[in-house]
C-alpha positions in Angstrom: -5.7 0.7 -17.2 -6.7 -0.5 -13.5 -9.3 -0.3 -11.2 -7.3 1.4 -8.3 -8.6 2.0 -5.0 -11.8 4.0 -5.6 -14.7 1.6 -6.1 -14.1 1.2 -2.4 -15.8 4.6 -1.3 -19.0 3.1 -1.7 -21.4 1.6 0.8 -20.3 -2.3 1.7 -18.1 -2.3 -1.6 -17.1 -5.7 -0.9 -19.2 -6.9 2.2 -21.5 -5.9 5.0 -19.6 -3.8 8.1 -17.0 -2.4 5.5 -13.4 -3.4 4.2 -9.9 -4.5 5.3 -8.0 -4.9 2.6 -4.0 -5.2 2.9 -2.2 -4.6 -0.4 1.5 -5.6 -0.4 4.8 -5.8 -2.7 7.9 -8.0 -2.4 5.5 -10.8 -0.1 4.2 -13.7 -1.8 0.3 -14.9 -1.1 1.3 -17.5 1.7 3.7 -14.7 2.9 1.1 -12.2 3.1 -1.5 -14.6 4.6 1.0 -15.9 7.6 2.1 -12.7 8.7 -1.1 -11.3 8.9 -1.9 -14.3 11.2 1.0 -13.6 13.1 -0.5 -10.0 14.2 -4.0 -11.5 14.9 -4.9 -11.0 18.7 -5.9 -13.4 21.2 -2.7 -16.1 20.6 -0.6 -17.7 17.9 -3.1 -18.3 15.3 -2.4 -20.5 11.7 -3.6 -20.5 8.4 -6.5 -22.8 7.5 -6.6 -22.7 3.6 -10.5 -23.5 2.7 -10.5 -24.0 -1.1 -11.2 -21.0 -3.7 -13.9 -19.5 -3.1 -16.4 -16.2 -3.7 -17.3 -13.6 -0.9 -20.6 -14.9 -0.2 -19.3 -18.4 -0.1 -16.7 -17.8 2.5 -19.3 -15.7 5.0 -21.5 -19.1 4.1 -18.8 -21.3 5.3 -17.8 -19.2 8.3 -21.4 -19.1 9.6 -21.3 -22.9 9.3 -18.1 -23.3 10.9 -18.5 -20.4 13.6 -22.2 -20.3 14.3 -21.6 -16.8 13.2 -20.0 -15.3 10.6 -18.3 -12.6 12.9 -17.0 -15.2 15.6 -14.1 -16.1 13.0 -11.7 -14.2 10.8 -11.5 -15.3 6.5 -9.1 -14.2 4.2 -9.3 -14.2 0.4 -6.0 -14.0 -1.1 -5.0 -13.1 -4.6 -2.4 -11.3 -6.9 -2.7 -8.7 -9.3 0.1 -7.1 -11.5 2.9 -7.0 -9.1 0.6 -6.6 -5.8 -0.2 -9.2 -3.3 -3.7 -8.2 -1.4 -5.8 -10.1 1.2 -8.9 -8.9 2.0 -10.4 -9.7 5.2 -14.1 -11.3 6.1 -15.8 -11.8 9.3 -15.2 -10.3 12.4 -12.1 -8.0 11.6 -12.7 -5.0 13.3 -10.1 -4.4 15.9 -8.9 -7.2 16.3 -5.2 -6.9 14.3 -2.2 -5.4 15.2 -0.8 -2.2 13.2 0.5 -4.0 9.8 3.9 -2.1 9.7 5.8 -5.5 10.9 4.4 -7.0 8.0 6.8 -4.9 5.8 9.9 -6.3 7.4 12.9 -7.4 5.0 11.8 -4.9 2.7 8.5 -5.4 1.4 5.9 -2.5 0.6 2.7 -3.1 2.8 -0.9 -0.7 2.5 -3.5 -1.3 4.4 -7.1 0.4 3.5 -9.7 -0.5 6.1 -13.0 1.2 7.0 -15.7 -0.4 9.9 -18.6 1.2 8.1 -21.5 0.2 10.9 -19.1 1.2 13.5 -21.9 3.5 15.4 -19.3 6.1 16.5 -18.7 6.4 13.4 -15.1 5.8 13.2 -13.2 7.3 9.6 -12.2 5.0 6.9 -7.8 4.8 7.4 -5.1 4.8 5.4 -1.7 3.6 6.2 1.8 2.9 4.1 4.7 0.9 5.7 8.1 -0.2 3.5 10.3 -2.3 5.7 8.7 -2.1 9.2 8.9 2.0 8.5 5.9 4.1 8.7 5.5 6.1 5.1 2.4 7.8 6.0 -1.1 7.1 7.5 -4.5 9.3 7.8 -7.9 9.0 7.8 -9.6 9.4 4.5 -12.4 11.4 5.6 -9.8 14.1 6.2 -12.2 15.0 9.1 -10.6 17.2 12.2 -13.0 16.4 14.4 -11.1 12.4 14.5 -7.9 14.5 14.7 -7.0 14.8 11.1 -3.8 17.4 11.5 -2.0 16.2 8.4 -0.9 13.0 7.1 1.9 11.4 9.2 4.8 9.2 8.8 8.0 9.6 6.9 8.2 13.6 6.3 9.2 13.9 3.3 6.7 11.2 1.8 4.2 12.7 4.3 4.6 16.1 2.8 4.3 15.4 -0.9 1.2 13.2 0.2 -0.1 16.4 1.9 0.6 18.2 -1.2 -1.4 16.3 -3.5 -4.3 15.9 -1.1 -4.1 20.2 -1.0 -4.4 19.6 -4.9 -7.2 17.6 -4.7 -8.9 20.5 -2.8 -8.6 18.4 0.5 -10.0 18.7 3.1 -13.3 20.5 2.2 -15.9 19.7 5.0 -18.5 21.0 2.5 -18.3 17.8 0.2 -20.1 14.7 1.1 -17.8 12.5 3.3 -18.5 9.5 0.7 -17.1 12.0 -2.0 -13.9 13.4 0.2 -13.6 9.2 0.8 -13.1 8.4 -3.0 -11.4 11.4 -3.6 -8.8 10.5 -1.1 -8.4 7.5 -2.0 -8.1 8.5 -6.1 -4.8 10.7 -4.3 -3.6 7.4 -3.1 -4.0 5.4 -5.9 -1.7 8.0 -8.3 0.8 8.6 -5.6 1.4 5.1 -4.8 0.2 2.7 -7.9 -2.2 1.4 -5.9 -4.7 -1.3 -7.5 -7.0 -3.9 -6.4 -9.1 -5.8 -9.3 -12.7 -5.0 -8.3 -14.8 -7.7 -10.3 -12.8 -10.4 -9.1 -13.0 -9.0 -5.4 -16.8 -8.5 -5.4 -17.5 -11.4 -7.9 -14.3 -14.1 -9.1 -13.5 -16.8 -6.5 -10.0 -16.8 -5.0 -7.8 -18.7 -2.6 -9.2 -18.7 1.3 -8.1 -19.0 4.4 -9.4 -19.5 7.9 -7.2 -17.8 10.7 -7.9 -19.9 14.1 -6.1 -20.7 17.1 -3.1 -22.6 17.0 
C-alpha cells in the first residue's frame, strides 16, 4: 500500500503558499535536482546541497540565508519505490520553466504544483512528460472557467485520462473544489502509479538543496 498523491488536496499539505512537487522515473536524485536548476529563471543557477533536513528547518535556513524565505528557492530531495521526487520550498511560484525537458533521454517526469494564496486564484495543475513529450496536463479543479476543455497532451493517453476522470464523475461544479482536487488527483494516482511518502514529506528529514546563481 502507498500514500499516492491525495493527501495533497488539503490546505498547505506540506507548507505555507502551496506545493511543487516533481515526481520522476529513470533520473537519479542529483539528476533530478540539476535539471531542475537548469530550467530555473533568471541565469545558470547550481545546486547548493545544505545537509538533511525537515521542512521547517529548510524555510529556517532560507530566511537566515535570504532575509526571506521567498527570496530563494530549496529543494528537498528523496526516493521512494522506484520514484525520484523534489519538492520545492520558498519562493517557487513562477519562476520555472515547463518541466517537459527534464524528461529527455527517456525518463518519466510529473509535476503536481498548486500556488494556494495566489489571490486570483489560480487551479492546482497537473502535467505528465516521458522523454521531452507531453503525455497529458490539466488543471485539477477541472474548472472551465480557467479553460478546462479536456486534458491535453498525447491523444491517446489524453483520452483514457479523460475517460477515467468521466468515471470519477468529473467535472461536477457542484462538489467542493478541495473534493474535485483530491478526487482528481486519486484519478492520477491509479492511472499513473503515482506516490509520494507523506510522513516523511511533512515530517522525516531529507537531502537539501539551495538553487542560487551561478
Amino acid at each position: 500500500m502507498t500514500d499516492g498523491t491525495t493527501w495533497l488536496a488539503a490546505p498547505q499539505a506540506i507548507a505555507f503558499g502551496g506545493y511543487h512537487v516533481v515526481l520522476a522515473r529513470g533520473l537519479s536524485v542529483d539528476e533530478l535536482a540539476d535539471r531542475l536548476a537548469a530550467i530555473l529563471h533568471g541565469g545558470k543557477h547550481v545546486v547548493v546541497p545544505v545537509g538533511e533536513h525537515t521542512g521547517d528547518s529548510l524555510l529556517e535556513l532560507m530566511d537566515d540565508t535570504y532575509g526571506g524565505v521567498f527570496d530563494g528557492i530549496g529543494l528537498r530531495l528523496g526516493r521512494f519505490d522506484d520514484w525520484t521526487y523534489a519538492v520545492a520550498y520558498g519562493g517557487w511560484p513562477g519562476e520555472f520553466d515547463p518541466v517537459g525537458p527534464i524528461s529527455h533521454g527517456g525518463a518519466h517526469v510529473f509535476l503536481l504544483e498548486y500556488e494556494e494564496e495566489n489571490g486570483k486564484p489560480v487551479p492546482p495543475q497537473f502535467a505528465a512528460f516521458h522523454d521531452g513529450r507531453l503525455l497529458s496536463s490539466f488543471n485539477l479543479h477541472l474548472d472551465s472557467s480557467w479553460g478546462y476543455q479536456g486534458v491535453d497532451g498525447d491523444p491517446a493517453t489524453a483520452a483514457r485520462l479523460q475517460e477515467r476522470l468521466t468515471a470519477a464523475g468529473l467535472p461536477d461544479p457542484e462538489r467542493d473544489r478541495w473534493e474535485v482536487h483530491r478526487a482528481a488527483l486519486g484519478v492520477i494516482d491509479e492511472f499513473f502509479g503515482l506516490s509520494l511518502p507523506q510522513d516523511t514529506v511533512v515530517n522525516g528529514s531529507l537531502p537539501a538543496v539551495l538553487l542560487e546563481l551561478a
